[in-house]
C-alpha positions as a Markdown table, in Angstrom:
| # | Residue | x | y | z |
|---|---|---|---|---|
| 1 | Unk | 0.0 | 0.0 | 0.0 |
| 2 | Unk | 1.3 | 3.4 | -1.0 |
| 3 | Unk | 1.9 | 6.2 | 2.0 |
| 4 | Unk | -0.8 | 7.8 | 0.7 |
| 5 | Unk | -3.2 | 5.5 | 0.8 |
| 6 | Unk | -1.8 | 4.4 | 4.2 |
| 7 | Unk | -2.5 | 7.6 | 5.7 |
| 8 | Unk | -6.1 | 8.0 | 4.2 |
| 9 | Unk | -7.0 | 4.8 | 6.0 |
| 10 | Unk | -6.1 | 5.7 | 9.0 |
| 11 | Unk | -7.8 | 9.2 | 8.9 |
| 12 | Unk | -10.7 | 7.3 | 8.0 |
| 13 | Unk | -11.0 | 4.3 | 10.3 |
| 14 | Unk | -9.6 | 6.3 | 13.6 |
| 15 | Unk | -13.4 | 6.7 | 14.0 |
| 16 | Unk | -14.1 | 3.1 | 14.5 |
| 17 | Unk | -12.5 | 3.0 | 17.8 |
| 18 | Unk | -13.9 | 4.0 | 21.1 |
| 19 | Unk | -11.4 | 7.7 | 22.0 |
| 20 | Unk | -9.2 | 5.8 | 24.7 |
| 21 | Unk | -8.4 | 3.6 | 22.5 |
| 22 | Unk | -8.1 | 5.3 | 19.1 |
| 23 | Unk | -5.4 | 7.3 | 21.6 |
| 24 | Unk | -3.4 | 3.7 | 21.8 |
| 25 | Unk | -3.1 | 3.9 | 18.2 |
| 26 | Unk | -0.9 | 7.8 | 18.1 |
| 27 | Unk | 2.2 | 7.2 | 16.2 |
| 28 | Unk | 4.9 | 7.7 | 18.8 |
| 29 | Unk | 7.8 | 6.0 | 16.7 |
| 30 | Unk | 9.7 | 7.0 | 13.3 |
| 31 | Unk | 9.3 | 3.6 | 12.4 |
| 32 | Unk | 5.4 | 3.8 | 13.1 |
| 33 | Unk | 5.9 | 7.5 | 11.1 |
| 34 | Unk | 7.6 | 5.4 | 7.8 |
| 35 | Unk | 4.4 | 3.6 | 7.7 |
| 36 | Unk | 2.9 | 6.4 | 6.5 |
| 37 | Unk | 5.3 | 8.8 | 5.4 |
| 38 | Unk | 8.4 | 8.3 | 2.9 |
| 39 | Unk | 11.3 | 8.8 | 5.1 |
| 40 | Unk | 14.9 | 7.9 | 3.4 |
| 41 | Unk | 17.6 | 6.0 | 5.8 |
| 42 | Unk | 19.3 | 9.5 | 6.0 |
| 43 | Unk | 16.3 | 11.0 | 7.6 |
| 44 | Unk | 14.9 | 8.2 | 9.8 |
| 45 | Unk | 18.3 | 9.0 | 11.5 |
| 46 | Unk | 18.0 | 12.3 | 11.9 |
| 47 | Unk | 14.7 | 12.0 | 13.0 |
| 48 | Unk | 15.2 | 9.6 | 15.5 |
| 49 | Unk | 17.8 | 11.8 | 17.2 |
| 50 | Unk | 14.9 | 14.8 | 17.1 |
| 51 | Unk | 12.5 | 12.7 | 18.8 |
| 52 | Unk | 14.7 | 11.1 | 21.4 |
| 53 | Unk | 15.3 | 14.7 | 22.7 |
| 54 | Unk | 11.3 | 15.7 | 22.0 |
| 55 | Unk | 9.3 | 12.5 | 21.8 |
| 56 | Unk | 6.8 | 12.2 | 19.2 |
| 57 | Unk | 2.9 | 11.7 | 19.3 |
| 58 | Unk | 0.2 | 11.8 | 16.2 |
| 59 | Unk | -3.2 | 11.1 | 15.8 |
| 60 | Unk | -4.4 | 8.8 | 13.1 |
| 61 | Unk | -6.9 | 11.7 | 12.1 |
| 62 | Unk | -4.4 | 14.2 | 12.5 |
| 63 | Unk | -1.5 | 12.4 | 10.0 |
| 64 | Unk | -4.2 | 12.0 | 7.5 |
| 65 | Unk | -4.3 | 15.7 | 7.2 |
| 66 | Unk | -0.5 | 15.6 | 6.0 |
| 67 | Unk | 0.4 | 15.6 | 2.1 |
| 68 | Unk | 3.0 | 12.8 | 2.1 |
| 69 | Unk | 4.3 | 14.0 | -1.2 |
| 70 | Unk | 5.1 | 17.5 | 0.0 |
| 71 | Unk | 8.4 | 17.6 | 2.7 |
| 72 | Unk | 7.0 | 21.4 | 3.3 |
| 73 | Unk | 3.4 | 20.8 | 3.7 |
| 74 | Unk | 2.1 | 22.8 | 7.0 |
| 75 | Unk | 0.4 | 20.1 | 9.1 |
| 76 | Unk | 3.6 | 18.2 | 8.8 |
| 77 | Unk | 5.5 | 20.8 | 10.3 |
| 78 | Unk | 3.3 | 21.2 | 13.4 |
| 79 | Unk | 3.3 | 17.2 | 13.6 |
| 80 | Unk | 6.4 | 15.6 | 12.4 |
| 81 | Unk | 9.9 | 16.0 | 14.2 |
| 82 | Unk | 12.2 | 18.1 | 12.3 |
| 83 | Unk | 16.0 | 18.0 | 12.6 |
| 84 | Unk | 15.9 | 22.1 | 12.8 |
| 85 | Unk | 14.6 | 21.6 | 16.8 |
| 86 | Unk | 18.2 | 20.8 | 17.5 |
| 87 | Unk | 18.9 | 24.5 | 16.6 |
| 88 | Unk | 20.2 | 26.1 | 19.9 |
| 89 | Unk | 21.2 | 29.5 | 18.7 |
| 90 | Unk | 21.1 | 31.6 | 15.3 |
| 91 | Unk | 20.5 | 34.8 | 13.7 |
| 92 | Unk | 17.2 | 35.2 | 15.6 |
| 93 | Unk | 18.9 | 35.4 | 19.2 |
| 94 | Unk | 19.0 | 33.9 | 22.5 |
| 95 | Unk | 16.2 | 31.3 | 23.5 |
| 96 | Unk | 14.7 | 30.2 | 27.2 |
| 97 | Unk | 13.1 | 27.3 | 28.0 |
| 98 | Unk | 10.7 | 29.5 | 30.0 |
| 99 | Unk | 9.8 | 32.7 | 28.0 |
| 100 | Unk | 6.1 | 33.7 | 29.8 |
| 101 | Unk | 7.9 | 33.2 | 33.2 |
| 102 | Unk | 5.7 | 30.2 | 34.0 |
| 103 | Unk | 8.4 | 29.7 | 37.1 |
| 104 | Unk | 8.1 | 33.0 | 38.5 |
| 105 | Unk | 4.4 | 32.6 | 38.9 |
| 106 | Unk | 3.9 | 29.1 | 40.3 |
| 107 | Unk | 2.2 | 28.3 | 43.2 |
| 108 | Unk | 2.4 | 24.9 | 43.6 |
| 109 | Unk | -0.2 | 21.8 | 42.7 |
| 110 | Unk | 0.3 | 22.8 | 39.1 |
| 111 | Unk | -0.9 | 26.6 | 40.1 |
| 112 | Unk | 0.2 | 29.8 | 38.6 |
| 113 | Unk | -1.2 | 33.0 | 39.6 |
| 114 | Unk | 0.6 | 35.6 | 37.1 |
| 115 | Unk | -2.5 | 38.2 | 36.8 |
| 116 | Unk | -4.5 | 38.9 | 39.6 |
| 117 | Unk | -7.8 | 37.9 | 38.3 |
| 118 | Unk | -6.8 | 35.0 | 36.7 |
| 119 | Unk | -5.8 | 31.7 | 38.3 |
| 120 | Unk | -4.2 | 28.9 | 36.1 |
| 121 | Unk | -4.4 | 25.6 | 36.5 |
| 122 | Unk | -2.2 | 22.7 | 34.8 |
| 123 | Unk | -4.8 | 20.2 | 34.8 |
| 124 | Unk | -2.5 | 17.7 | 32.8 |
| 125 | Unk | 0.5 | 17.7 | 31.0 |
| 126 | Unk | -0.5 | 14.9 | 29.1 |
| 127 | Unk | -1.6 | 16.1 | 24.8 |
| 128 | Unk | -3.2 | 13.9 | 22.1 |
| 129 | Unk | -0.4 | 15.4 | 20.1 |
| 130 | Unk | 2.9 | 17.2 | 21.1 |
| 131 | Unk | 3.2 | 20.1 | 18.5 |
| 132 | Unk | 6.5 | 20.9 | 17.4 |
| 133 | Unk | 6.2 | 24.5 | 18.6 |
| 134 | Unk | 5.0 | 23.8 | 22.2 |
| 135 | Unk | 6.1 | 26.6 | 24.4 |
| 136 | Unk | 6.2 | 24.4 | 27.2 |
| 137 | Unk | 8.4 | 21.7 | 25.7 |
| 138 | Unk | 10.8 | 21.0 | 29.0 |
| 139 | Unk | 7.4 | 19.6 | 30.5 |
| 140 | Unk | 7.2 | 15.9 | 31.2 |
| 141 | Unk | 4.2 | 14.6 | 32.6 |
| 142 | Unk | 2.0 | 13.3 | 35.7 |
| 143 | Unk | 0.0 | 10.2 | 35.9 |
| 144 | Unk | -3.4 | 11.2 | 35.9 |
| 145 | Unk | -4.5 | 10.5 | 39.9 |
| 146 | Unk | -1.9 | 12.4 | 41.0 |
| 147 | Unk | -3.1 | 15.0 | 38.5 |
| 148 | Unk | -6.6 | 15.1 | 40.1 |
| 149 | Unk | -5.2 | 15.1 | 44.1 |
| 150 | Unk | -3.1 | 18.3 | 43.1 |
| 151 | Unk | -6.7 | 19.9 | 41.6 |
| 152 | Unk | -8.4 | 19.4 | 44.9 |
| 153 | Unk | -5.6 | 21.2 | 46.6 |
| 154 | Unk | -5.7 | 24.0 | 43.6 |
| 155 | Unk | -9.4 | 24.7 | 44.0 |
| 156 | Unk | -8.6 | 25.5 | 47.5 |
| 157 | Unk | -5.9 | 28.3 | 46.7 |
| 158 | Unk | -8.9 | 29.3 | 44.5 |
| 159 | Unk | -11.3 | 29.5 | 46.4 |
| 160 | Unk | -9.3 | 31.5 | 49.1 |
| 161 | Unk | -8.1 | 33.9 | 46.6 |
| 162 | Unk | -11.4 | 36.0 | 46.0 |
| 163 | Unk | -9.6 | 38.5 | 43.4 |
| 164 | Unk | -9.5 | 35.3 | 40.9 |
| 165 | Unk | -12.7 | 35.9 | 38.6 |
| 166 | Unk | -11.5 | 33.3 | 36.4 |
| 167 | Unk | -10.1 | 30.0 | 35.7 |
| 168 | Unk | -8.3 | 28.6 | 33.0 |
| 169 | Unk | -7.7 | 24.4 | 32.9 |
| 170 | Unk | -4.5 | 23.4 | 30.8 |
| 171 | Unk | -1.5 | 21.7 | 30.1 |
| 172 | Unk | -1.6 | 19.6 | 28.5 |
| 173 | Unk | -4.6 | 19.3 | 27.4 |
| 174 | Unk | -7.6 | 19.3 | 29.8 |
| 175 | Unk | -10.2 | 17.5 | 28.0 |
| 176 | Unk | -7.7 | 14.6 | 27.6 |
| 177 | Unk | -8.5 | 13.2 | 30.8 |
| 178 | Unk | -11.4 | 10.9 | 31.5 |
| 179 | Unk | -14.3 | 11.9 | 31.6 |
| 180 | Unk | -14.8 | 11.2 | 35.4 |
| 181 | Unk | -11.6 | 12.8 | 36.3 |
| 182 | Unk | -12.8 | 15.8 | 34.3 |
| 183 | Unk | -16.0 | 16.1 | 36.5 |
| 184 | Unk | -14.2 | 15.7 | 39.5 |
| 185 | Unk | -12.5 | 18.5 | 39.0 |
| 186 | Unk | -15.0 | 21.0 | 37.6 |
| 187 | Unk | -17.2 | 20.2 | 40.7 |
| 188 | Unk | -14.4 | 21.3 | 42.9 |
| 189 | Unk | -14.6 | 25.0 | 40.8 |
| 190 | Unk | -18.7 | 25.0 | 40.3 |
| 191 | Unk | -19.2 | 26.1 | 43.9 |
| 192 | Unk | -16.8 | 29.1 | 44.1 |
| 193 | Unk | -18.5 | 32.2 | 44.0 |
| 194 | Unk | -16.4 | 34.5 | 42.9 |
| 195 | Unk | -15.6 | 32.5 | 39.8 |
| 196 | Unk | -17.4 | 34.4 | 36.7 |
| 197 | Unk | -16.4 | 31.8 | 33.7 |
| 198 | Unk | -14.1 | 28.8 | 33.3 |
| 199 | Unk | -12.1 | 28.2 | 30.5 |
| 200 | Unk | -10.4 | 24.8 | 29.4 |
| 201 | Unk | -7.9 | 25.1 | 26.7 |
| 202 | Unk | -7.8 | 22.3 | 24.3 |
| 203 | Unk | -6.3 | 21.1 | 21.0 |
| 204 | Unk | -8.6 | 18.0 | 20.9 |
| 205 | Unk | -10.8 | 19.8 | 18.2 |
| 206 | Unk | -8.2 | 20.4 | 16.1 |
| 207 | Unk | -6.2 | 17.5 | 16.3 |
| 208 | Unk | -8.2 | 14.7 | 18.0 |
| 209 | Unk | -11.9 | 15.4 | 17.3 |
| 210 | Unk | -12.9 | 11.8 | 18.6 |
| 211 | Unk | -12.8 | 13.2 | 22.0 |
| 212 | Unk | -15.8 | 15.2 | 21.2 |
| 213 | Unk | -17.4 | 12.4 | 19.7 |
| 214 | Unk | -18.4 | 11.0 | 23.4 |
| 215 | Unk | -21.9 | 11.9 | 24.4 |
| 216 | Unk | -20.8 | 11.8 | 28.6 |
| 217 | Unk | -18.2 | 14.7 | 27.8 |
| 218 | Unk | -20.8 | 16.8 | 26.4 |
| 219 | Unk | -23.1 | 16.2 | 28.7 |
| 220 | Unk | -21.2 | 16.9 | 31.6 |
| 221 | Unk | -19.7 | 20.3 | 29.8 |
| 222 | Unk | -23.5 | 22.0 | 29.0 |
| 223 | Unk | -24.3 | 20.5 | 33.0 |
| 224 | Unk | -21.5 | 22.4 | 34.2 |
| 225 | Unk | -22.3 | 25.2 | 31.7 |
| 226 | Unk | -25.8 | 26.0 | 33.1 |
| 227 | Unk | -24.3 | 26.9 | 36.6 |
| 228 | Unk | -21.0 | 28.9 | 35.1 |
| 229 | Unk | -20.3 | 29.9 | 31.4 |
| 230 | Unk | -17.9 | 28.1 | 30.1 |
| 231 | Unk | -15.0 | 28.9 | 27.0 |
| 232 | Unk | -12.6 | 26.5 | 25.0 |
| 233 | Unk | -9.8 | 28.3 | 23.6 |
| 234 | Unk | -8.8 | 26.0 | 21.1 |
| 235 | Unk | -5.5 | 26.0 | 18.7 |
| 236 | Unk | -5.9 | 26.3 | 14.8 |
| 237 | Unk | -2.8 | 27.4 | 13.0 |
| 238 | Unk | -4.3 | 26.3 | 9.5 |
| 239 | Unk | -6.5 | 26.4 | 7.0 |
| 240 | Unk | -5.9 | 22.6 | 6.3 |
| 241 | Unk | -6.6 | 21.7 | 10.0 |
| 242 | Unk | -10.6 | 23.4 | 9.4 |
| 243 | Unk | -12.0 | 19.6 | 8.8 |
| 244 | Unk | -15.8 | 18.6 | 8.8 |
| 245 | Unk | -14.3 | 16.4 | 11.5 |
| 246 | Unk | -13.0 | 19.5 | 13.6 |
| 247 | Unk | -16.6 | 21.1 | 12.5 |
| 248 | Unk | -18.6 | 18.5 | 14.0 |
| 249 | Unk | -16.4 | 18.7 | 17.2 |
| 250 | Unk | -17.0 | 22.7 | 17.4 |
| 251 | Unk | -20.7 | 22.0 | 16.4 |
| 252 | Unk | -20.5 | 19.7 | 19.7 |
| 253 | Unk | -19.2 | 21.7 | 21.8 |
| 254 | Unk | -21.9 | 24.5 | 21.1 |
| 255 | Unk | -24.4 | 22.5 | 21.3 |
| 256 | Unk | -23.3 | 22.6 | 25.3 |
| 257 | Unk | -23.5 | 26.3 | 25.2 |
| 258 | Unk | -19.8 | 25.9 | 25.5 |
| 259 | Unk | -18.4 | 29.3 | 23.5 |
| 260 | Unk | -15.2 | 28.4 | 21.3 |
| 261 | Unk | -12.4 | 31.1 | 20.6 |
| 262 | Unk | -9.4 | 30.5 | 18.9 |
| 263 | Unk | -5.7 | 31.3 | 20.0 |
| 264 | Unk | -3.1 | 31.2 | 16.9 |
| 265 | Unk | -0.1 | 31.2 | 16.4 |
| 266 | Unk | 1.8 | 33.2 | 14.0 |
| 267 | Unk | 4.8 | 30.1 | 12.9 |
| 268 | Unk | 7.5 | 30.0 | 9.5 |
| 269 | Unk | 6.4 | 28.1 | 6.9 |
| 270 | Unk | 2.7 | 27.3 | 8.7 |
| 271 | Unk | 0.7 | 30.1 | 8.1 |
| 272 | Unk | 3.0 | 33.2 | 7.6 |
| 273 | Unk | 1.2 | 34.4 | 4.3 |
| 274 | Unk | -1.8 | 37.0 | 3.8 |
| 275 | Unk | -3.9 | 34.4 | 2.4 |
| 276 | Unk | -3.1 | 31.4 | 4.6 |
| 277 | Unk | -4.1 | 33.9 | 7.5 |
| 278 | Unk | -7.5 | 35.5 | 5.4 |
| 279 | Unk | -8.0 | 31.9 | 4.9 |
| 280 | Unk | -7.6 | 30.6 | 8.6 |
| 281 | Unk | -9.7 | 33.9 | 10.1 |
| 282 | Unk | -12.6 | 33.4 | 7.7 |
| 283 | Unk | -12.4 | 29.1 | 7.6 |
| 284 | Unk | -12.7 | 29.5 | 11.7 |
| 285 | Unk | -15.9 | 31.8 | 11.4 |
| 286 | Unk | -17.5 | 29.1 | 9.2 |
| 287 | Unk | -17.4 | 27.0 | 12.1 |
| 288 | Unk | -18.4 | 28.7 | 14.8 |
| 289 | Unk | -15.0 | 29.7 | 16.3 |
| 290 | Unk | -14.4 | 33.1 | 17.3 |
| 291 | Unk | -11.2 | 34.5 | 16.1 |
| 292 | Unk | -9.6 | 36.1 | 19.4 |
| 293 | Unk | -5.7 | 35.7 | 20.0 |
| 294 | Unk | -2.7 | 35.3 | 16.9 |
| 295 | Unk | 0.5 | 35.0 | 19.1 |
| 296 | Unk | 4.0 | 35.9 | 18.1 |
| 297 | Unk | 6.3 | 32.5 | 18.4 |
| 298 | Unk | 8.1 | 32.6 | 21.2 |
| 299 | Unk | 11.7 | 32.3 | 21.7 |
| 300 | Unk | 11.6 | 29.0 | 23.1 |
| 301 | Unk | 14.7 | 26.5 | 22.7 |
| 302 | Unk | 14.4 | 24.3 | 19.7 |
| 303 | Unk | 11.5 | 26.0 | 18.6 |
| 304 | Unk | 12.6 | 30.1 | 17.7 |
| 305 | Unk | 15.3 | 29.6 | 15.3 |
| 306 | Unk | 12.5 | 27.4 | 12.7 |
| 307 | Unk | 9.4 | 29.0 | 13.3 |
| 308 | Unk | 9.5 | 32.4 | 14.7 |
| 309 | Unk | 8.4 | 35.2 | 11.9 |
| 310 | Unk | 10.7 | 38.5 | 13.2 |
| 311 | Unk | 8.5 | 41.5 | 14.0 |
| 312 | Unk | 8.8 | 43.3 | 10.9 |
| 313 | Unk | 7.9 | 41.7 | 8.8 |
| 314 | Unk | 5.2 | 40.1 | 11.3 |
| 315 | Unk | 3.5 | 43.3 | 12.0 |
| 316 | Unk | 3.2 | 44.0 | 8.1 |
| 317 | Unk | 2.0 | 40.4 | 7.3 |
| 318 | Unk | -1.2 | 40.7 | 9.9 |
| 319 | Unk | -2.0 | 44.5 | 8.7 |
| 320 | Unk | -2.3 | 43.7 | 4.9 |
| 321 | Unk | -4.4 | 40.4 | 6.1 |
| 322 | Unk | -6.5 | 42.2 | 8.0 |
| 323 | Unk | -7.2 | 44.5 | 5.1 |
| 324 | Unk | -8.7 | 41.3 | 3.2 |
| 325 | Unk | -11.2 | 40.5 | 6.1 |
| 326 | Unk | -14.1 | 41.4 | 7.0 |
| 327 | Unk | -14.9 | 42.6 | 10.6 |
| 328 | Unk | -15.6 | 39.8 | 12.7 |
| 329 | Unk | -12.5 | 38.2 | 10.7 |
| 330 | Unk | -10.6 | 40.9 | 12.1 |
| 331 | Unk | -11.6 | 41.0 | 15.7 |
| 332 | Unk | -8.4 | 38.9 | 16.9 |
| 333 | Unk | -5.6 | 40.7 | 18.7 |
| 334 | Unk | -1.8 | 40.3 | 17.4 |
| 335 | Unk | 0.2 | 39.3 | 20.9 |
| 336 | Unk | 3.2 | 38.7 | 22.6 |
| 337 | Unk | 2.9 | 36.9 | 25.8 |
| 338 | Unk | 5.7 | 37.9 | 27.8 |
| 339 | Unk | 7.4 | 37.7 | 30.9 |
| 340 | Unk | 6.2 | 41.2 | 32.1 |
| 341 | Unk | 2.7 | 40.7 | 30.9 |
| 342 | Unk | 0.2 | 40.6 | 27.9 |
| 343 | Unk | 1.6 | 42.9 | 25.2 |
| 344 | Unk | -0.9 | 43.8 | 21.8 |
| 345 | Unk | 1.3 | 44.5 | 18.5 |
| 346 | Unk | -0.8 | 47.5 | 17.6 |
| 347 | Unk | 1.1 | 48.2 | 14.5 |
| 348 | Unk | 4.2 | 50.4 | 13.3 |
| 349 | Unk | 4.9 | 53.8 | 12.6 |
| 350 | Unk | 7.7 | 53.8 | 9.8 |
| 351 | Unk | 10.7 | 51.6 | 12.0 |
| 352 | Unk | 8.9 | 52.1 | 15.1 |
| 353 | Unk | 6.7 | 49.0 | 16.8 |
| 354 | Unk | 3.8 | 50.0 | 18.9 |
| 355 | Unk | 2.4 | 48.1 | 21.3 |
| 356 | Unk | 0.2 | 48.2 | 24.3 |
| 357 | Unk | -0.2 | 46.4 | 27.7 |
| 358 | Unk | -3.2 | 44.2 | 28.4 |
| 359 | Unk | -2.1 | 42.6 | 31.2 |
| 360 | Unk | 0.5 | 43.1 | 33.9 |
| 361 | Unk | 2.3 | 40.8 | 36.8 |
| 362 | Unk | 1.1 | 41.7 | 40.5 |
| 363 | Unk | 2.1 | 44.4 | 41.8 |
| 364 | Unk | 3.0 | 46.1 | 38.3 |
| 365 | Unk | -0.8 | 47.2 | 37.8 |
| 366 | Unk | 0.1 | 50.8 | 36.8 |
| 367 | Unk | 2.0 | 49.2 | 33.8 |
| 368 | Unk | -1.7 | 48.1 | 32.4 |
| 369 | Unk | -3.1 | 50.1 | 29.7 |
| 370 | Unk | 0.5 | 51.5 | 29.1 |
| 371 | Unk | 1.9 | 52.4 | 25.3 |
| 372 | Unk | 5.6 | 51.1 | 24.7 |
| 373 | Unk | 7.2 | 51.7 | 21.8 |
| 374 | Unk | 10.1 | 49.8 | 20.5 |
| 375 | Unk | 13.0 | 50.0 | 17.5 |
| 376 | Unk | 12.1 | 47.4 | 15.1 |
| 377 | Unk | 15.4 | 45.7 | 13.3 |
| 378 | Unk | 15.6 | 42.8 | 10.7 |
| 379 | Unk | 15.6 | 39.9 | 13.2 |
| 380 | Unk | 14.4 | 40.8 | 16.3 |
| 381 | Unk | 11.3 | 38.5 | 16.8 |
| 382 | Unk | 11.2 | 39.4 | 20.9 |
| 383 | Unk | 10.2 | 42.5 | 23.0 |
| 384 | Unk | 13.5 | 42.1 | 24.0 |
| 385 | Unk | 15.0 | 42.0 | 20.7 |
| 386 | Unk | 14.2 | 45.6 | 20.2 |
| 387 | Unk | 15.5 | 48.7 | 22.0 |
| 388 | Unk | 13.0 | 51.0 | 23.6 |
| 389 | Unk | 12.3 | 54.4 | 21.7 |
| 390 | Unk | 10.4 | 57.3 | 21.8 |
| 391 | Unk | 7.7 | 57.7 | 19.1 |
């Protein structure tokens, strides 16, 4: 059987098997990968040194959305292991292997409390998928009832804290977990008052729609929904990755009353065009998913140097796309999530890069709402990367 044909089958059949299973099917191994992708001897090597530093995992649905016949096709770049995440340093500059400060702000029981308001909770750090451009790559993770004992012992730092007015479940992803698990731990947030909404970020949609397929999840999300709104920011990057498979999940996930928004992110060789973006903005809208958050790549090791668009030519790229959409198309906000806070790329003023605060660490409130502006160069892809000016 030709690659091809390989991978159609198995985005066709992943359907046949019950979600916790169909998971027991990923690919995880570059042999597994040859299967369905050609792979010479020369890059089955290379490959196999990538993912024995950043493991590999693929849906069956998800490698079906892959071109086999095209070494630059998009999906395959935010699935497939790539010798360039062995890149340490380059012309783009230094990278971290913590660039939103995740360290500074954790709280224990996978807690972190960056923004007043807004509590975050690592649910899992387990994925359907492990995307190539992860910003939280250095993660390994927990087994799952260790993972629910630390949630208990979150929703009581929660529930103490009465400046949180949100919560956001991730990892990982949240909606991962079983189902059971996943109740245990929303019940333990449905009785705090001063909880307006909670979110649970998930690729699932996007890359494992069989999730959403099972009738107990929805049910207990539009249960949980009628007490508290609830949001799922998912993750499409693609035009390719808008599926009547990742429709139906959306579709389901409405049906709960559950609102879907949409956090991008701007990546090399994914969707760094006008048209791939027009395309991705208005495909997301045909669903049902709110457009709401393109982030700039962060400069995270073994993941800057291949993927990260610099600024300047970033900020120009989402401008002459947003000229193409129409106004709910254009809704979403360009953004940096940095160490210091939530930072909107407003847009530039010949070589100058405006930008303003959205969000800011405690005790830095005054910074909210503040204008910086900053010298745009060639490369720099990083607030840092550019030296403060005046306008």
């Amino acid at each position: 059987m030709s690659s091809n044909n390989t991978a159609q089958k198995a985005s066709d059949n992943w359907r046949d098997s019950d979600w916790q299973e169909e998971l027991k099917q990923n690919i995880t191994t570059v042999s597994e990968l040859e299967s369905h992708l050609p792979l010479s001897a020369e890059e089955k090597k290379a490959l196999q040194g990538v993912a024995d530093r950043h493991p590999m995992n693929i849906p069956r649905y998800y490698l079906g959305l892959i071109d086999p016949s095209d070494p630059n096709d998009p999906i395959r770049k935010l699935a497939v292991p790539s010798t360039d995440e062995l890149i340490l340093a380059g012309a783009m500059g230094e990278t971290t292997g913590d660039p939103y400060g995740d360290d500074k702000h954790d709280k224990g029981n996978g807690i972190l409390h960056k923004y007043p308001y807004t509590a975050l909770v690592v649910a899992t750090e387990y994925c359907s998928m492990y995307c190539r451009h992860c910003f939280r790559k250095r993660m390994v993770g927990l087994p799952n009832d260790q993972t629910v004992q630390s949630f208990q012992q979150a929703a009581k730092y929660i529930a103490e804290h009465t400046e949180i007015k949100n919560v956001v479940m991730s990892g990982g992803d949240p909606l991962l977990l079983p189902t059971a698990a996943l109740r245990d731990m929303l019940e333990a947030l449905r009785g705090i008052d001063h909880l307006n909404y909670v979110r649970i970020g998930s690729r699932a949609p996007v890359v494992f729609p069989a999730r959403l397929l099972d009738d107990e999840l929805i049910d207990l999300l539009a249960e949980f929904n009628r007490d508290k709104p609830l949001y799922v920011p998912t993750h499409f990057n693609h035009p390719n990755e808008i599926t009547e498979e990742a429709r139906i999940a959306v579709q389901r996930l409405r049906s709960a009353g559950v609102t879907v928004n949409n956090q991008a992110v701007l990546l090399r060789g994914v969707n760094d065009s006008v048209d791939t973006l027009t395309a991705l903005m208005d495909g997301l809208l045909q669903i049902g998913v709110n457009p709401y958050y393109l982030y700039q790549c962060m400069p995270v090791e073994r993941v800057r140097h291949h993927f990260q668009v610099p600024l300047k030519e970033g900020v120009d790229l989402v401008d002459n796309a947003r000229r193409k959409m129409d106004g709910y198309a254009k809704r979403f906000k360009f953004i940096i999530g940095h160490d210091i806070g939530k930072l909107e790329i407003c847009g530039r003023i010949d070589d100058k890069l405006i930008l303003k605060q959205l969000h800011a660490r405690p005790g830095h409130q005054d910074e909210s709402s503040r204008i910086l502006v900053r010298q745009l160069t060639d490369n720099g892809g990083w607030l840092d990367d550019l030296p403060e000016v005046q306008l």
